[in-house]
N, C-alpha and C positions, 0 to 999 in steps of 0.2 A: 922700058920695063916690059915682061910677059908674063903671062898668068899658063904657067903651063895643068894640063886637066889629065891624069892618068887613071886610069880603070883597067885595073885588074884583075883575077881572082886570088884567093887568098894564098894559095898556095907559093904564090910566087911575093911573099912579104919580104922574104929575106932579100933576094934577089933585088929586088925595087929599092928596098931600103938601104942597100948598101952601094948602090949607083949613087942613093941620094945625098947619102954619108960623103962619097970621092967624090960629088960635084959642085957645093956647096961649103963655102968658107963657114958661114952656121947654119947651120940645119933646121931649117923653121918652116913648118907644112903644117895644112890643115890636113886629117884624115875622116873621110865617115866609113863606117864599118854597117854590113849587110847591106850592103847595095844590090840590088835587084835588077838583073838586066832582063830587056824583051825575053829572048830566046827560053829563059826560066821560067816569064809566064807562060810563052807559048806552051812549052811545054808540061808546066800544071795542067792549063785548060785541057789539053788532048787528053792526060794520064791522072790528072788527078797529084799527082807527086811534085812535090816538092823537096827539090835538098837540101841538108842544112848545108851546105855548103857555097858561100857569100864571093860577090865580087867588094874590091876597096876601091875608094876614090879618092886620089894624094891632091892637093892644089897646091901648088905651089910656086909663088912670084919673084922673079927676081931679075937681072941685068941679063940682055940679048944672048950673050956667051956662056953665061951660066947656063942658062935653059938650053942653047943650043951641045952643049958636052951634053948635057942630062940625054938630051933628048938623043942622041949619035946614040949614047947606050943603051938606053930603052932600043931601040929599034936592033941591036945587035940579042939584043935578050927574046925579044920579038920572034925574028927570023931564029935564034935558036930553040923557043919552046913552039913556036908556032900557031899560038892560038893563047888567050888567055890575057892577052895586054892591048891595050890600046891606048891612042890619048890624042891629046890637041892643043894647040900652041895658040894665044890670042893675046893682042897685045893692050897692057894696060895701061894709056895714056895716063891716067892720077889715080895714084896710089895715095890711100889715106889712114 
């Protein structure tokens, strides 16, 4: 099993969610919504500004192959918006 970790912004929900739809037999993810990355502090601290505009955090565990299709797409979605997605793959010896 893998615990795969996606961070996104919000912009790209649809996109994410529909990788996550064609990769997974059931679809079961944890989501936190307004996630706050460095780069949004930093730049409050300099400007003072903040956007409402939020990054997402999907978690989502499942068998080696599953994560590993997710993850091929994610990185094709990647390389086409170019900025905005990231993530990381860790693997969960006991799932409970």
């Amino acid at each position: 099993m893998k615990t795969l970790f996606i961070i996104y912004h919000e912009d790209l929900e649809d996109q994410v969610c529909g990788i996550l739809q064609r990769g997974m037999f059931v679809t079961r993810y944890t989501r936190v919504d307004d996630v706050v990355g460095a780069h949004m502090v930093e730049v409050e601290k300099l400007t003072g500004y903040m956007t409402d505009r939020r990054n997402r955090l999907i978690l989502v565990i499942a068998d080696d192959k599953t994560i590993a299709d997710i993850v091929a797409e994610l990185q094709v979605l990647r390389n086409k918006e170019g900025h905005g997605l990231r993530g990381f793959v860790v693997d969960a010896p006991q799932v409970f």
